[in-house]
C-alpha positions as CSV (number, residue, x, y, z in Angstrom):
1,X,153.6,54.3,61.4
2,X,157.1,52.9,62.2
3,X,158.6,54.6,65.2
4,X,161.7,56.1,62.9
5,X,159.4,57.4,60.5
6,X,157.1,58.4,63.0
7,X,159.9,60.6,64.3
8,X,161.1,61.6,61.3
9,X,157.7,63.3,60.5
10,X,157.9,65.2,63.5
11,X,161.4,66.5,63.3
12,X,160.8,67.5,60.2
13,X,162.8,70.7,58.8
14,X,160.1,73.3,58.0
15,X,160.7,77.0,55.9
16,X,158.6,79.6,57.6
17,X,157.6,82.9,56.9
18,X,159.6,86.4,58.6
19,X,160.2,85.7,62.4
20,X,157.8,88.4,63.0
21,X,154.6,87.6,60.9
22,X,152.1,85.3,63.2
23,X,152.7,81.6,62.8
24,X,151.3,80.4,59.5
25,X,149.8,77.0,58.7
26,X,149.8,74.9,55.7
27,X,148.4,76.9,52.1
28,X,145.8,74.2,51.6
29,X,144.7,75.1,55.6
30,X,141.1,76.7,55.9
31,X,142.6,80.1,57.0
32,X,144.4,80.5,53.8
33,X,141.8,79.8,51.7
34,X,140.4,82.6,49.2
35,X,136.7,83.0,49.5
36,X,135.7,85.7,47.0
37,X,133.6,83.6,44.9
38,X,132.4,81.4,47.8
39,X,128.8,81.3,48.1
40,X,126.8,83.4,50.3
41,X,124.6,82.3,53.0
42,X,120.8,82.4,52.1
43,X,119.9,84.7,55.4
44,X,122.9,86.7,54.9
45,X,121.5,90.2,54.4
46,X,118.4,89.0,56.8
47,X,121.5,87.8,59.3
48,X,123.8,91.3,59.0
49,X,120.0,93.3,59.6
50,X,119.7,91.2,62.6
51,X,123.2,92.1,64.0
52,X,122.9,95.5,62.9
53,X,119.4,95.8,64.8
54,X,121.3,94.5,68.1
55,X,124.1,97.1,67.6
56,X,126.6,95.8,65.2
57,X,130.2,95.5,66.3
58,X,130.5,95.5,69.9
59,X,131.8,99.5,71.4
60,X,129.0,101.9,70.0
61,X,129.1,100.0,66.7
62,X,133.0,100.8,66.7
63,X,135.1,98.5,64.3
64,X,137.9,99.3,66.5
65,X,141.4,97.3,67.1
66,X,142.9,95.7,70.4
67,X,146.7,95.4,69.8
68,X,147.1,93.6,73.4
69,X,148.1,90.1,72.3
70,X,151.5,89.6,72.0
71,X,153.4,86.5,70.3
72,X,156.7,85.1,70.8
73,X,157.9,84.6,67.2
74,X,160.2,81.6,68.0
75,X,161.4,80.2,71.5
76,X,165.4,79.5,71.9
77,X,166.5,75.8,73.0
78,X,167.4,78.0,76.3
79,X,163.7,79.1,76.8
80,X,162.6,77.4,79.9
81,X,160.0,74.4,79.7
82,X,157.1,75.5,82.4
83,X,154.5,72.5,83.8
84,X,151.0,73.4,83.3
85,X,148.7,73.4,86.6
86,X,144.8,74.0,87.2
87,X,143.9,78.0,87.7
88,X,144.5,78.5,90.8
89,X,141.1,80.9,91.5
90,X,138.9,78.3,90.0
91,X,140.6,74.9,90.4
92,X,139.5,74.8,86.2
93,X,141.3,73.3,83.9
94,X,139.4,71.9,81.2
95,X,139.7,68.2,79.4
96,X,140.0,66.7,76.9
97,X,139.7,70.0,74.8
98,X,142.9,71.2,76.0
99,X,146.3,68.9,76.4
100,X,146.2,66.3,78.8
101,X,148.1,67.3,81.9
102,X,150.7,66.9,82.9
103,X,152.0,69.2,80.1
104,X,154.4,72.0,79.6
105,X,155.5,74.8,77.3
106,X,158.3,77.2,76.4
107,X,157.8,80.6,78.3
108,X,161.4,82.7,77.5
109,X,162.1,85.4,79.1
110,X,160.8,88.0,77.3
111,X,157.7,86.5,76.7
112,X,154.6,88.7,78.0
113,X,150.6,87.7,78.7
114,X,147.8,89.7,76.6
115,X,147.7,93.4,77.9
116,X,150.9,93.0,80.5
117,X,154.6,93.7,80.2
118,X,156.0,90.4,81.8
119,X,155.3,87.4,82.8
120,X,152.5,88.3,85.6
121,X,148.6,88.6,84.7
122,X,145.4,89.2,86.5
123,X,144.1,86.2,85.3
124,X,140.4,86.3,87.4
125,X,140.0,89.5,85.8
126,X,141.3,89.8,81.8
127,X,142.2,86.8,79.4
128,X,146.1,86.6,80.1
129,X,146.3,84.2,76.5
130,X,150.6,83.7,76.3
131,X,151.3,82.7,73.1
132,X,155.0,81.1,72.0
133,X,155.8,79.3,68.9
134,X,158.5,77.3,69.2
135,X,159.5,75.4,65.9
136,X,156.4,73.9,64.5
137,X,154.5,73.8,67.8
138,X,152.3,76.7,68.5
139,X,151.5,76.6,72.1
140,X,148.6,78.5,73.3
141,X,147.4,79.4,76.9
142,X,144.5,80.8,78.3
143,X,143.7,82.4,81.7
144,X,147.0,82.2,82.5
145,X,150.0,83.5,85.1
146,X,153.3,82.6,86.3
147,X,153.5,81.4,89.6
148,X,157.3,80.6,90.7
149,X,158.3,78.3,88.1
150,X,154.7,76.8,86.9
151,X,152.1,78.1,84.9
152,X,148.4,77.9,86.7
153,X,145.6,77.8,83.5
154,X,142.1,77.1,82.4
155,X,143.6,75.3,79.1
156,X,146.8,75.4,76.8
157,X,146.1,74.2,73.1
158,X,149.1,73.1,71.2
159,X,149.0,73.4,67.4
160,X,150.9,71.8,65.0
161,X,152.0,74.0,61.9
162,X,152.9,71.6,59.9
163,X,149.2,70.2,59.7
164,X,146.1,70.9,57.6
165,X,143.6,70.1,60.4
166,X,140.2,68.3,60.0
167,X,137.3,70.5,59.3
168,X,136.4,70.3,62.8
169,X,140.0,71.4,64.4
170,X,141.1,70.0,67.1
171,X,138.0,68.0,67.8
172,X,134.4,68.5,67.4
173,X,132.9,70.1,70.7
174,X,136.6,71.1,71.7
175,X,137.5,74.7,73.1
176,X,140.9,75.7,72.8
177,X,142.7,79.0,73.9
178,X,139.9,80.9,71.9
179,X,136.1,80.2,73.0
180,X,135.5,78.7,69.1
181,X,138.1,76.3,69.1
182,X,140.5,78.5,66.8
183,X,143.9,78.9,67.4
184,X,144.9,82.7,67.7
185,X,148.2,83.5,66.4
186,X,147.6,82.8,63.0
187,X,144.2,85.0,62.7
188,X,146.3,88.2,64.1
189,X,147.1,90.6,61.9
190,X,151.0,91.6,62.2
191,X,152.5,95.0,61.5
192,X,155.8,93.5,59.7
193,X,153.5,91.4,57.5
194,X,151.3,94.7,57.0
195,X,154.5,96.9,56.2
196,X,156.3,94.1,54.0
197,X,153.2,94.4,51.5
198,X,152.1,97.9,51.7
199,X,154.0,98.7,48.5
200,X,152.6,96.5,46.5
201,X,149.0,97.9,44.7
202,X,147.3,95.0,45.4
203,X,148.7,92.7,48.1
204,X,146.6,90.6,50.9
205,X,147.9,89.1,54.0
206,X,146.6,85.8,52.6
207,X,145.1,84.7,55.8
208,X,141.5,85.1,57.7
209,X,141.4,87.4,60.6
210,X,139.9,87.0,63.7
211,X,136.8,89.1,64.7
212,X,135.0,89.0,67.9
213,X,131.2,90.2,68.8
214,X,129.0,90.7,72.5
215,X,127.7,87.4,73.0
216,X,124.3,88.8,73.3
217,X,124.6,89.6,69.4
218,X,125.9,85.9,68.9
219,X,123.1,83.4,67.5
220,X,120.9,81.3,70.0
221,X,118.5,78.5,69.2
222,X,117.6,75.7,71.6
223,X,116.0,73.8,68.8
224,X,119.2,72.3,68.2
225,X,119.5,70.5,71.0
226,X,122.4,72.7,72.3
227,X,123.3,73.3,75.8
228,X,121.4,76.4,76.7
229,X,120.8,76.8,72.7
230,X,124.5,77.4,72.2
231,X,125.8,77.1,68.7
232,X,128.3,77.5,65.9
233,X,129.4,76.6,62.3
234,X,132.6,76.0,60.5
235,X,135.0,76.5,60.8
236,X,134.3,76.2,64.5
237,X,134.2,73.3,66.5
238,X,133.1,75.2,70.1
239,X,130.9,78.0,71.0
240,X,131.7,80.2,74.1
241,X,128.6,81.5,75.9
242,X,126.0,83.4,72.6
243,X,122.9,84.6,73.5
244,X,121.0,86.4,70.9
245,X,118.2,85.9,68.9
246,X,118.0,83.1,66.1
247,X,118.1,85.3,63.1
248,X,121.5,86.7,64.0
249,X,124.8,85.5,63.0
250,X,126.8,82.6,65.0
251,X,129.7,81.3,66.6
252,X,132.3,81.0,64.0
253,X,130.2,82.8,61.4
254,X,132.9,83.9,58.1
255,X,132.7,87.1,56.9
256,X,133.6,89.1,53.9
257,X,133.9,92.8,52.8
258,X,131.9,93.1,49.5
259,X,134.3,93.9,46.8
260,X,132.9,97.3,46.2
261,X,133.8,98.7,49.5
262,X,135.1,102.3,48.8
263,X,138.8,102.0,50.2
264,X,139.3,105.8,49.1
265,X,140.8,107.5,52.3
266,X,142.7,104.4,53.4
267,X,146.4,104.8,53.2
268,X,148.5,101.4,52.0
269,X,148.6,99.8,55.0
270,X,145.1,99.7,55.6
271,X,144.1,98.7,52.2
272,X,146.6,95.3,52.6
273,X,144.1,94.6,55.5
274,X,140.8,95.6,53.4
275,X,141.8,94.1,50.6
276,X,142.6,90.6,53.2
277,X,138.7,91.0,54.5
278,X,137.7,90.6,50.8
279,X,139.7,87.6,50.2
280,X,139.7,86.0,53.1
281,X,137.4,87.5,55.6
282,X,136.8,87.8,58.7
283,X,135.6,84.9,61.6
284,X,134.3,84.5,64.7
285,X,136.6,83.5,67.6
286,X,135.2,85.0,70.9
287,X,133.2,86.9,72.9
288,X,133.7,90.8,73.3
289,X,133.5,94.4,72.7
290,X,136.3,95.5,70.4
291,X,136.2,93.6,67.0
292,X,139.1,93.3,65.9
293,X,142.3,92.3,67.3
294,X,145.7,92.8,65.9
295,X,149.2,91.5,67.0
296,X,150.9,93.9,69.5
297,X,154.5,95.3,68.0
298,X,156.0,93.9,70.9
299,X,158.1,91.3,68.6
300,X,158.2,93.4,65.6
301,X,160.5,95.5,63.8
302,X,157.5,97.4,62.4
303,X,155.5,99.8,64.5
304,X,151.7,100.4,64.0
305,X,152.2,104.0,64.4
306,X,154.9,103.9,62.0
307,X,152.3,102.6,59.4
308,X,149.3,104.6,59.9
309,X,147.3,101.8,61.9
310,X,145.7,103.1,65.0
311,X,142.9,101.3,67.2
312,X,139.7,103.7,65.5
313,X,141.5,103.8,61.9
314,X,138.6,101.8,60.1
315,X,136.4,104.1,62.4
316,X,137.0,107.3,62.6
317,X,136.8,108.9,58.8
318,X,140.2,110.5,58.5
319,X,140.6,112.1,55.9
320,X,137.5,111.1,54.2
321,X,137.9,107.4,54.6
322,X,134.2,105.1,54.9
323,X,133.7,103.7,58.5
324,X,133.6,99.9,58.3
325,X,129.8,98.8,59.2
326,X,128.0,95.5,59.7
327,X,126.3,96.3,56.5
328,X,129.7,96.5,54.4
329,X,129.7,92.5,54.8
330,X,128.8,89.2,53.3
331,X,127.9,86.3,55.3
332,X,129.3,83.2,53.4
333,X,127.7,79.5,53.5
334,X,130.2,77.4,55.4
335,X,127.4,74.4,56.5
336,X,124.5,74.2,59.0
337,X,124.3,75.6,62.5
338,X,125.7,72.6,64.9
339,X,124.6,72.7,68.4
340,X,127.1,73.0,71.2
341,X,126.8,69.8,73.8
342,X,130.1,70.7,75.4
343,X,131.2,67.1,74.9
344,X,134.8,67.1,73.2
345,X,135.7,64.4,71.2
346,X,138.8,65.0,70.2
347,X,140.3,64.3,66.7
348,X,143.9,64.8,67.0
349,X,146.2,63.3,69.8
350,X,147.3,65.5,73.1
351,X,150.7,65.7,73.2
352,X,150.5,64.0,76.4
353,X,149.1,60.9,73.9
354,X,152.1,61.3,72.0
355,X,154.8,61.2,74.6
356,X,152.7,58.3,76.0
357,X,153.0,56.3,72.7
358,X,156.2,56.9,71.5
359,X,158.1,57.6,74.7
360,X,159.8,60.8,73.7
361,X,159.2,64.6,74.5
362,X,157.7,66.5,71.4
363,X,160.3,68.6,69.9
364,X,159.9,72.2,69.7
């Protein structure tokens, strides 16, 4: 492509959504695509059993929320650019799933790491992701902290918002901020995005959410040839550490709630998210015990409380609602298992490729 073109593309003016709903890719992008009529998995009820055998969702069979992450909607020109360096426990940083270093990223201010108010995390002991879109870049870190004025990490994935990725993402093999090679943001579920649709009878998010399981209920099966019989399926390109049995679901397994599911009990809010597990369903990003996590309100104008949304709502029964179980699911056929060799091949540029080849920092 010529240069001017080239940079044309990239500075390209885009329309998003509400500053406070999660970044969004593309329509035609998997995570927006409706999958109530997409077939089901042979072994689905013979998977679900499986997982329902092993314990279900992680926490006492709990289909509770985590409302840790937060996301910075959209990074000023004035939010400081930080350089990337190794985790300073570890020495880790791992390549070439995550951007070539060295790289950067906007951190402003008031940015915050999962579970912390500021810009400090105990990252040898919890996650620390810090998420920041700026423009159309989505820049993603994991294991993270702020030391003086660089950022020590095990990887930072930059997405691009204005792309429908390949089925494999960012490159088959390839981690990114999230063990499945997902990006985050975009699978959250937001409470301004919750609130701006509650009124309407029938209104979705329009977007798959992300769900997390124990690894020891995550599929295993050395027959593929994977490293220590580690797996996945689409739309993953990575696997994290599963270590079930066979017959259980995998790494990047998508999920959806039958349409029959008795939503009596819910109040509005809820139903906007029931109603998105139908049509869009849930997948498989990481490793855990709580299943579900939701976008703090950090950023938001909306507050879960204010809507009704607490962390056992699709648990607890109030008020005569049904508690959301392994066995209200479909598993749907998105291809064969793919064993995990841990060797990335990546099939999009880093953006340290792209500064290399056009000699120009990637706009934010």
């Amino acid at each position: 492509m010529h240069r001017l073109s080239f940079l044309a593309a990239m500075f390209a003016a885009t329309t998003f959504a509400h500053a406070a709903e999660p970044p969004r890719f593309p329509p035609g992008s998997v995570w927006h695509t409706d999958i109530r009529n997409a077939p089901l998995h042979p072994q689905s009820t013979s998977m679900l059993d499986t997982l329902n055998s092993l314990g279900g969702w992680g926490n006492g069979n709990r289909m509770q929320i985590d409302f840790s992450i937060h996301v910075h909607h959209d990074a000023g020109n004035d939010a400081p650019m930080r350089a990337i360096v190794p985790h300073l426990g570890s020495g880790e940083y791992w390549t070439p799933d995550c951007e070539a270093l060295p790289a950067s990223m906007p951190v402003p201010a008031d940015a915050a790491f999962e579970g912390q108010s500021g810009l400090s995390c105990p990252n040898n002991s919890e996650d620390c992701h810090l998420i920041v879109r700026k423009g159309h870049l989505l820049y993603e870190l994991y294991s993270g902290n702020l030391n003086g004025n660089v950022l020590n990490a095990r990887c930072l994935a930059v997405w691009n918002l204005n792309a429908n990725y390949p089925p494999e993402g960012r490159g088959e093999h390839c981690t990114s901020a999230d063990a499945a090679g997902f990006p985050i943001a975009p699978l959250l579920v937001n409470a301004d995005e919750v609130a701006a649709r509650q009124g309407s009878a029938d209104s979705d998010l329009g977007h798959a959410i992300r769900f997390i399981l124990p690894n020891a209920r995550m599929a295993n099966d050395a027959s593929l040839g994977g490293v220590g019989g580690r797996l996945y399926v689409r739309p993953a390109s990575h696997a994290g550490s599963p270590g079930g049995p066979v017959g259980t679901v995998p790494y990047g397994v998508r999920m959806r709630l039958k349409a029959d599911f008795d939503m009596s009990g819910y109040n509005a809010a809820a139903r906007v998210i029931l109603r998105t597990m139908q049509r869009y369903g849930i997948v498989l990003s990481d490793g855990g015990n709580i299943a579900l996590t939701f976008e703090s309100d950090r950023h938001t104008t909306a507050k879960w409380s204010d809507l009704g949304i607490g962390a056992q709502v699709f648990w607890n029964g109030a008020n005569g609602s049904t508690p959301l179980l392994v066995s209200h699911f479909q598993v749907i056929d998105t291809g064969p298992r793919i064993g995990e060799t841990w060797n990335c091949v990546r099939s999009t540029p880093t953006i340290a490729d792209l500064i290399f080849r056009h000699g120009f920092e990637v706009p934010g």
